[in-house]
C-alpha positions in Angstrom: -72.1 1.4 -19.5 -70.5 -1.2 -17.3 -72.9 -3.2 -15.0 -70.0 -3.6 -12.5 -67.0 -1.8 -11.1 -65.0 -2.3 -7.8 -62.4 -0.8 -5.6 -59.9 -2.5 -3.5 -58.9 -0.5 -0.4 -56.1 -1.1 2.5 -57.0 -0.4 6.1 -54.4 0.1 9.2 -55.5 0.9 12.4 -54.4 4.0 13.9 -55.6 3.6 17.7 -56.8 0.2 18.7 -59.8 -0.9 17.2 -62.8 -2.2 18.4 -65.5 -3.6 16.4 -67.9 -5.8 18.9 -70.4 -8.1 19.0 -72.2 -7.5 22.1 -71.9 -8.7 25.4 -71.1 -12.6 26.0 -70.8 -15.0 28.5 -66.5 -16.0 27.9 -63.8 -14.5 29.7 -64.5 -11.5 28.0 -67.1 -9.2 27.9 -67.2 -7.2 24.8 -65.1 -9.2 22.8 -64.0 -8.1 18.9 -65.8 -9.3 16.2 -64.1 -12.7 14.4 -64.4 -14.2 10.7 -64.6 -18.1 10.5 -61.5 -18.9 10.8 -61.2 -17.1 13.8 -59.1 -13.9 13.4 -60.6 -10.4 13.9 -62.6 -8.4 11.1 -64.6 -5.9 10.3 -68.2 -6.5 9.2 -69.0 -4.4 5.6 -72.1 -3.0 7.1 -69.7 -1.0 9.5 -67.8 0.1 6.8 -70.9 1.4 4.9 -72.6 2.9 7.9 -69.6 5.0 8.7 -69.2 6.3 5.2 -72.4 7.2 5.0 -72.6 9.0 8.0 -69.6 10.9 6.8 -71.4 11.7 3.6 -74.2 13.3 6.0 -72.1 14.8 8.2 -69.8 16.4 5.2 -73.0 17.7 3.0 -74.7 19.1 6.7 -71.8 21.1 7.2 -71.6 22.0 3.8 -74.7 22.9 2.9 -77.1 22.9 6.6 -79.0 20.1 5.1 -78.6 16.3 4.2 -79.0 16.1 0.3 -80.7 13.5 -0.9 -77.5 12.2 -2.8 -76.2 10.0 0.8 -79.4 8.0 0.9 -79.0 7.3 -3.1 -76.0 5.8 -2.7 -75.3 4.2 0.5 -79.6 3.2 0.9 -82.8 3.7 2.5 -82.8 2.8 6.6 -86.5 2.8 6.7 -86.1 3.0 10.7 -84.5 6.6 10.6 -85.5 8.2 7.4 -89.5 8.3 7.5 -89.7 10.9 5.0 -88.8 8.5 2.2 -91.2 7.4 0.5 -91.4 3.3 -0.8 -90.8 4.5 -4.5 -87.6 6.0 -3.0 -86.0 3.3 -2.1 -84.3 0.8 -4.7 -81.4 -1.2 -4.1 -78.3 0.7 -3.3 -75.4 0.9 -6.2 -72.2 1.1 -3.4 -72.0 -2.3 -1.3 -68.9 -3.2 1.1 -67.1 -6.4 1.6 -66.3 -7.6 4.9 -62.5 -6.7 6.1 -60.3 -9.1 6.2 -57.2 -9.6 8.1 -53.8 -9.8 6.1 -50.6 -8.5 8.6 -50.8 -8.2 12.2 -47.9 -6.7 14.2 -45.9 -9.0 16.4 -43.0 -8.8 19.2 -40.3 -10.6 17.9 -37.9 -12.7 21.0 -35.0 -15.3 20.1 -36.0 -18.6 22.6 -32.5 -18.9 22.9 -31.0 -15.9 24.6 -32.9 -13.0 26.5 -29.7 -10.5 25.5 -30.8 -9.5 22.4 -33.8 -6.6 22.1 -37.0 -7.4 21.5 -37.9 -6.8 17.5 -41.4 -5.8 15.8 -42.2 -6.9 12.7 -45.3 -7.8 10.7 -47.0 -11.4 10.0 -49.1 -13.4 8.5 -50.3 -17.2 7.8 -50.6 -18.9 4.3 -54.3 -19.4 5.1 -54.9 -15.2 4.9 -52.3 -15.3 2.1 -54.5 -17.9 0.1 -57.6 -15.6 1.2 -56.4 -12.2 0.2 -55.0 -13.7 -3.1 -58.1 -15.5 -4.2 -59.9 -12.5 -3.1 -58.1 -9.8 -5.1 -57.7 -12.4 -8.4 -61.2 -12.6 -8.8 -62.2 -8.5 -7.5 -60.0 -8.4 -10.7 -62.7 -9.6 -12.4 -65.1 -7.3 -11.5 -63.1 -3.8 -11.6 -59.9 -3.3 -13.2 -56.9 -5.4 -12.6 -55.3 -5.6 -9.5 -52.8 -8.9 -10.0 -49.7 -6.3 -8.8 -50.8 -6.4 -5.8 -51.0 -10.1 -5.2 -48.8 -12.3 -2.6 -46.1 -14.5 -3.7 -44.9 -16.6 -1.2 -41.2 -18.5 -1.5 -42.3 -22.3 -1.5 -38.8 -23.5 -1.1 -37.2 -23.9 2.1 -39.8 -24.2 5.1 -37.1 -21.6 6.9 -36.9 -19.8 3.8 -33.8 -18.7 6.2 -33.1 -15.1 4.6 -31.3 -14.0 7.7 -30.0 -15.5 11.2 -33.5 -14.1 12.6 -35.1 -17.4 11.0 -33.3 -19.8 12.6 -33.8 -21.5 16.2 -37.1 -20.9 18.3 -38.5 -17.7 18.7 -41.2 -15.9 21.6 -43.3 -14.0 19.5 -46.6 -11.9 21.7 -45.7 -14.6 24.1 -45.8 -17.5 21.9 -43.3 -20.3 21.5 -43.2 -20.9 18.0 -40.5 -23.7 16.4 -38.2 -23.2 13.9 -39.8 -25.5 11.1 -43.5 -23.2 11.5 -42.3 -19.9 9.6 -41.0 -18.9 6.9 -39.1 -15.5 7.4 -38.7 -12.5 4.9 -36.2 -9.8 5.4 -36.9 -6.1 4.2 -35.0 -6.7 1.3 -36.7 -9.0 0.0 -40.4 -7.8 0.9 -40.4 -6.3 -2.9 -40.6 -9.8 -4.4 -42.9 -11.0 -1.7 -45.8 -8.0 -1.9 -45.5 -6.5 -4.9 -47.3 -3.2 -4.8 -48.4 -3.4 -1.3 -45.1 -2.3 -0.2 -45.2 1.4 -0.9 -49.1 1.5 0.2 -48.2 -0.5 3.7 -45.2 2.2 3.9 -47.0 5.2 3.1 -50.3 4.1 5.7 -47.9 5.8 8.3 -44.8 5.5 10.5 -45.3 2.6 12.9 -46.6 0.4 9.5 -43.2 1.2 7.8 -41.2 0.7 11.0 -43.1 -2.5 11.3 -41.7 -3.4 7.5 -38.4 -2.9 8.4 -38.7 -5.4 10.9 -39.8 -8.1 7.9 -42.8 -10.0 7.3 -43.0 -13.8 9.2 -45.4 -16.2 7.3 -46.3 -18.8 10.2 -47.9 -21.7 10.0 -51.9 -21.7 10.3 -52.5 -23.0 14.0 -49.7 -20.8 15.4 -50.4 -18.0 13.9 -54.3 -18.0 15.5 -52.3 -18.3 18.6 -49.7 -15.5 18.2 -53.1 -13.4 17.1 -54.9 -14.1 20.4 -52.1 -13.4 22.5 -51.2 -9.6 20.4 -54.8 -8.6 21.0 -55.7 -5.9 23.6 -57.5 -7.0 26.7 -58.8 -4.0 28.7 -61.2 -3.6 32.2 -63.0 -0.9 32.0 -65.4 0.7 34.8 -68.1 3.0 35.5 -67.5 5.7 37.9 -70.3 7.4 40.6 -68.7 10.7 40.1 -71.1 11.6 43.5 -69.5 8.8 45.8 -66.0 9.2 44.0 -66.2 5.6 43.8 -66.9 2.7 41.3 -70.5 2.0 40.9 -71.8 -1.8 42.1 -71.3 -3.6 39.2 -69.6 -1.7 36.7 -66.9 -3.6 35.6 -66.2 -5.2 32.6 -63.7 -6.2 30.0 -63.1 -4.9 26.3 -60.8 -6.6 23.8 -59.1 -4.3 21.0 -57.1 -5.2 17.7 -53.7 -3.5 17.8 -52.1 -0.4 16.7 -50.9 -1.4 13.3 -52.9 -4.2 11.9 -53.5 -4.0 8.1 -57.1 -5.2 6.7 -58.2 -5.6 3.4 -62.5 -5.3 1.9 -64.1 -4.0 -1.4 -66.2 -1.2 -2.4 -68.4 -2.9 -5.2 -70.7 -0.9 -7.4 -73.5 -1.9 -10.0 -75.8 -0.2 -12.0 -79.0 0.4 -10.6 -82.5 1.4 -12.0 -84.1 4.3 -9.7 -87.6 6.2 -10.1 -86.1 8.8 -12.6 -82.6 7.8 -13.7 -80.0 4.7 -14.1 -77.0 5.4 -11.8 -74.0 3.8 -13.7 -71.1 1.9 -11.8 -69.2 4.4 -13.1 -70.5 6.8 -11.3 -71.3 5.3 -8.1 -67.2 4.9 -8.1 -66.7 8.9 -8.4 -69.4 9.6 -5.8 -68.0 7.3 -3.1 -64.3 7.8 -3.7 -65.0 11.6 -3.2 -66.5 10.3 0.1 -64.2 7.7 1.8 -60.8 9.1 -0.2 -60.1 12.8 1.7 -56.9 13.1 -0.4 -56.4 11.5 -3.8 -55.9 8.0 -2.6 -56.5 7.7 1.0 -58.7 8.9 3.8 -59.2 8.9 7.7 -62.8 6.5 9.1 -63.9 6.3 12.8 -65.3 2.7 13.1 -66.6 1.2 16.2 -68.2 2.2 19.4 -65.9 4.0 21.4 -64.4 6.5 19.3 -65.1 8.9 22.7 -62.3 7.0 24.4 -59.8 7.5 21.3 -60.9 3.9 19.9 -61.2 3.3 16.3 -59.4 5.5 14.5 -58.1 4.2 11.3 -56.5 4.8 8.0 -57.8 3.9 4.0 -55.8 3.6 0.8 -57.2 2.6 -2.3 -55.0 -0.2 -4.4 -54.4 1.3 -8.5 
């Protein structure tokens, strides 16, 4: 019996996504939710709270009652659940990592000339490429191995100039970017750059494939936060006195959104744990969840966030191997 097991999943937003942290006192209201480093995420404990509300919801519809088997595996919220009693609760054998950015889609300019059509492609910074390959080398440790799906990046050239796109300045969301900040891969060569990611990015749905046709840009660290900020979705919202026909005194405010397209990375980590009556293996804490989150053999469809009502948060899972 293994004491450990993991699962690395790929998530792509579907609508834009907001994941908040409550109200502030910037520019912006509700702003997203941001890692260290500054770029958005999406905290693992809104991961796991949305899978296990999907377990409840599924099994209710199922069955007319919430089994006992969603609080076994996804945990005890004493605040919610009063019928469980303390020797029910032990820790729970399904945790979820944090997700982490790795592509975000971009608007594509040449500096140069404003004759030629905007182009969309996806990009990235070596900082999240040095993240995402640290973080899947050692995952490998804990589950099975999952090297294939690691990042190699093209250490040559700074313009790693694989087309005429590379060369000269570029507007990209807005931003000015130089020509010695980026390295640029074209489609062709997005085989050798992402490995196995390739066919899951293509198969997470049309716009992420259009996207990869477009090639991946690797920018340089400070620009890329920039190009980031300016690609995420600022929206005023209000609050409407549907007797008065009017807006209500003071109902205004401002939401920010990740866009249409991004592509996150987290973990589903499981361990053997020691209930009342049983052990529940890793093993088996793997088959359980994947039947939750995965509602086809490898992917499946999560509502995350707080405004799902106003067609926010919609967003696709694939599981890597």
């Amino acid at each position: 019996m293994r004491t450990y097991s993991s699962d690395l999943y790929f998530l792509t937003t579907i609508t834009p996504l907001h994941v908040g942290v409550g109200r502030t006192v910037g520019s912006v209201d509700l702003p997203v939710a941001r890692d260290g480093f500054g770029y958005p995420y999406v905290p693992g404990s809104s991961i796991k709270g949305v899978v296990k509300s999907k377990c409840m919801l599924r099994k209710l519809l199922e069955s007319g009652e919430v089994p006992r088997e969603c609080t076994v595996y996804y945990g005890v919220d004493s605040r919610s659940e009063e019928s469980i009693s303390e020797e029910e609760v032990w820790v729970s054998p399904v945790s979820f990592t944090d997700a982490y950015l790795l592509l975000y889609p971009i608007r594509v300019e040449k500096y140069s000339s404003g004759e030629d059509p905007p182009a969309f492609a996806y990009a990235t910074s070596n900082l999240l490429v040095s993240r995402y390959n640290d973080f899947v080398e050692n995952l490998s440790i804990v589950g099975h191995d999952l090297l294939d799906f690691t990042i190699k990046l093209d250490n040559s050239d700074p313009n790693n100039s694989n087309s005429d796109e590379a060369c000269g300045d570029l507007i990209v969301n807005n931003v000015i970017v130089r020509e010695g900040c980026r390295k640029y891969y074209e489609k062709e060569k997005l085989s050798e750059l992402l490995g196995g990611l390739v066919d899951i990015i293509k198969n997470m749905g049309k716009l992420d494939e259009n996207l990869l046709n477009g090639g991946v840009y690797v920018f340089d660290d400070k620009v890329f936060r920039e190009i980031v900020e300016a690609g995420i979705i600022r929206q005023t919202r209000i609050r409407l006195d549907y007797k008065r026909k009017a807006v209500m005194p003071g109902a205004l405010w401002s939401e920010e959104y990740v866009s249409q397209g991004a592509v996150f990375y987290f973990a589903s980590i499981y361990r053997s744990v020691k209930t009342r009556n049983c052990i529940i293996s890793a093993d088996d804490a793997k088959s359980r969840n994947r039947r939750i989150m995965l509602d086809y053999a490898d992917e499946g469809v999560l509502v995350i966030g707080g405004k799902e009502t106003v067609g926010k948060g919609l967003v696709r899972i694939k599981i890597a191997g």
